[in-house]
C-alpha positions in Angstrom: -20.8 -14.4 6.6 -17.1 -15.4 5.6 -14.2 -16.3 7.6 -11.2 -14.5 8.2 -9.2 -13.9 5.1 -12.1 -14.0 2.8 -12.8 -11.4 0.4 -16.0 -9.9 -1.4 -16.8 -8.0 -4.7 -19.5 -6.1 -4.9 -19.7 -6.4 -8.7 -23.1 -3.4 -9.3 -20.4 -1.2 -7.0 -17.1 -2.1 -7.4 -16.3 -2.2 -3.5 -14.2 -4.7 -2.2 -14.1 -5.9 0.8 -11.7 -8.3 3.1 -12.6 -10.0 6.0 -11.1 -10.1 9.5 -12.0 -11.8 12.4 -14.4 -9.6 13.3 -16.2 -7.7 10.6 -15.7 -7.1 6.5 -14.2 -4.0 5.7 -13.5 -1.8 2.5 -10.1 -2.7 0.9 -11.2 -0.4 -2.3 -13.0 0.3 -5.4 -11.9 -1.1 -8.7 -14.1 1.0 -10.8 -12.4 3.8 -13.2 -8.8 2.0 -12.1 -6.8 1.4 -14.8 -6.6 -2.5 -15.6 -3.5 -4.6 -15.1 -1.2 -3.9 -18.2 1.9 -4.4 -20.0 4.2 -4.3 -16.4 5.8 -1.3 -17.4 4.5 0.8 -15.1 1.0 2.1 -15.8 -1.5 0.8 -13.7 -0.3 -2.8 -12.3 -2.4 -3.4 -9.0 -1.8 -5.8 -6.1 -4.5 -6.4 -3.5 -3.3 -9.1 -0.7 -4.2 -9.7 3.1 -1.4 -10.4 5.3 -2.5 -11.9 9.0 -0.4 -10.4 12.4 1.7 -12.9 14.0 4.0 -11.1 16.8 2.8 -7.7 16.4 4.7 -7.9 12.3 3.1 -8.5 9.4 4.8 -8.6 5.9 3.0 -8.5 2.3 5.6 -8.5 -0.9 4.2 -7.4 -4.0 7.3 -6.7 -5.7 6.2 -9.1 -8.8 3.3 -7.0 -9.5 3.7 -3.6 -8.5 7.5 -3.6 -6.7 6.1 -2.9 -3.3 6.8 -4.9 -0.1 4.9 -3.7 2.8 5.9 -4.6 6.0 3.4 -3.6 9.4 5.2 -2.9 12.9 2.0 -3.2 14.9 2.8 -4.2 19.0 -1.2 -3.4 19.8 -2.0 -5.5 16.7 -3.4 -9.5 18.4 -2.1 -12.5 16.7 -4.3 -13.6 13.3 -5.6 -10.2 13.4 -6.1 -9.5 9.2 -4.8 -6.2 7.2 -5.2 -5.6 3.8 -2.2 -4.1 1.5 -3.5 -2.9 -1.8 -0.6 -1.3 -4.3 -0.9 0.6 -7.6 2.1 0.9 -9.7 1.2 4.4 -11.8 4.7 5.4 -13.2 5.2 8.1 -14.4 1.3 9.0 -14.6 -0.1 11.2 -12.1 -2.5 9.4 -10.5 -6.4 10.0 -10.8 -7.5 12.9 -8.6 -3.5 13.5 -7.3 -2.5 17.3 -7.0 1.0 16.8 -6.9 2.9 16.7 -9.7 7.0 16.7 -9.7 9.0 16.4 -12.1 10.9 12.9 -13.0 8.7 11.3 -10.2 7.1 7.3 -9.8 4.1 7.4 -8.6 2.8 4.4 -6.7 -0.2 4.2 -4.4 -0.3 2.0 -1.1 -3.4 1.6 1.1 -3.6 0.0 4.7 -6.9 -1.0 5.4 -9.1 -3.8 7.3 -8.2 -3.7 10.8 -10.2 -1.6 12.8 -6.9 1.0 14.1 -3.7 0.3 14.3 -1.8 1.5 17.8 -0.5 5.0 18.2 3.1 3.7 17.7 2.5 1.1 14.6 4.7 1.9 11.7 4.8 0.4 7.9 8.0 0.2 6.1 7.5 0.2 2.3 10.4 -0.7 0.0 9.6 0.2 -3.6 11.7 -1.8 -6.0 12.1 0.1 -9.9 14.7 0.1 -12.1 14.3 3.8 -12.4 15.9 4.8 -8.9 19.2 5.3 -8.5 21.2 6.9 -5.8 19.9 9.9 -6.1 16.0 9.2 -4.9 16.0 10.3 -1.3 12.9 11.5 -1.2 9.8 9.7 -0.5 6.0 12.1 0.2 3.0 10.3 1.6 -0.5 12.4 1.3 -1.8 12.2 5.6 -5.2 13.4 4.3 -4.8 17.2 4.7 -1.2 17.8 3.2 1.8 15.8 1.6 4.9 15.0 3.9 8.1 14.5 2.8 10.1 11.7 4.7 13.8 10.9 3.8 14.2 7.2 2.3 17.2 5.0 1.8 18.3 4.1 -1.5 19.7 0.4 -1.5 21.4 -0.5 -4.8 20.9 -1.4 -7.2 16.8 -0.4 -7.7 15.6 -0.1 -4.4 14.2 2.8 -2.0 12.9 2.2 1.6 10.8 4.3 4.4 9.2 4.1 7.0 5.5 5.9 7.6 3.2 5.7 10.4 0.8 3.1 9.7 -2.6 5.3 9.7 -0.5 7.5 7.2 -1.6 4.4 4.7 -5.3 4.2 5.8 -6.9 6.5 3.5 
């Protein structure tokens, strides 16, 4: 049954799952995902709920993987749950990525556990890595189909920021 906030892991699977105030629902699988390591970059993983208060809700991983996610959700009710789950690859492309570029930090961010966001609800992900510098301007989500380049903001001394539709994080 659980209550809101609760999570469950399926350990024959690997499927987690994080619980609203209405149903469970799949955050991710941990299985073939590289383990927690040396903090440098190759394969630190955050998995956190945050809870809507106001149509906002803010998760900051930045300790684990450098990624604060932050939810802009008006059609979102208050105590309704989301799930933020980060992956910190580095410099590694990703399992099952087809994008490579050169000198790029790959990170992966999912959205997941409330049923849809609204039409208009955005996320706003600042990355924090000693790597950028003032010359990162570029930030490319994958929306499922194809990868879209968005501009970010570089804010010294380590930081990028952008802001995505929210269902852009849902997959």
């Amino acid at each position: 049954q659980g209550t809101s906030g609760d999570f469950y892991i399926n350990t024959a699977t690997g499927d987690i799952y994080a619980r609203n105030s209405v149903s469970w629902g799949l955050v991710e699988n941990i299985k073939n995902i590289p383990a927690t390591s040396t903090g440098q970059g190759d394969g630190e993983r955050g998995i956190a709920t945050l809870t809507f208060s106001e149509g906002k809700a803010v998760i900051d991983q930045t300790s684990i993987t450098g990624v604060r996610v932050e939810v802009n959700d008006p059609s979102a009710g208050n105590g309704e749950i989301a799930t933020v789950s980060s992956i910190n690859f580095g410099t590694t492309l990703p399992p099952d990525a087809n994008l490579a570029v050169n000198g790029a930090i790959y990170y992966d961010v999912k959205l997941t556990g409330q049923s849809s966001f609204g039409p208009g609800a955005t996320v706003t992900i600042t990355i924090t890595n000693p790597a950028f510098t003032s010359q990162d301007n570029q930030f490319a989500y994958f929306d499922g189909n194809q990868w879209i380049y968005t501009p970010c903001t570089f804010i010294s001394p380590d930081k990028i920021t952008a802001t995505l539709p929210a269902n852009a994080l849902t997959g």
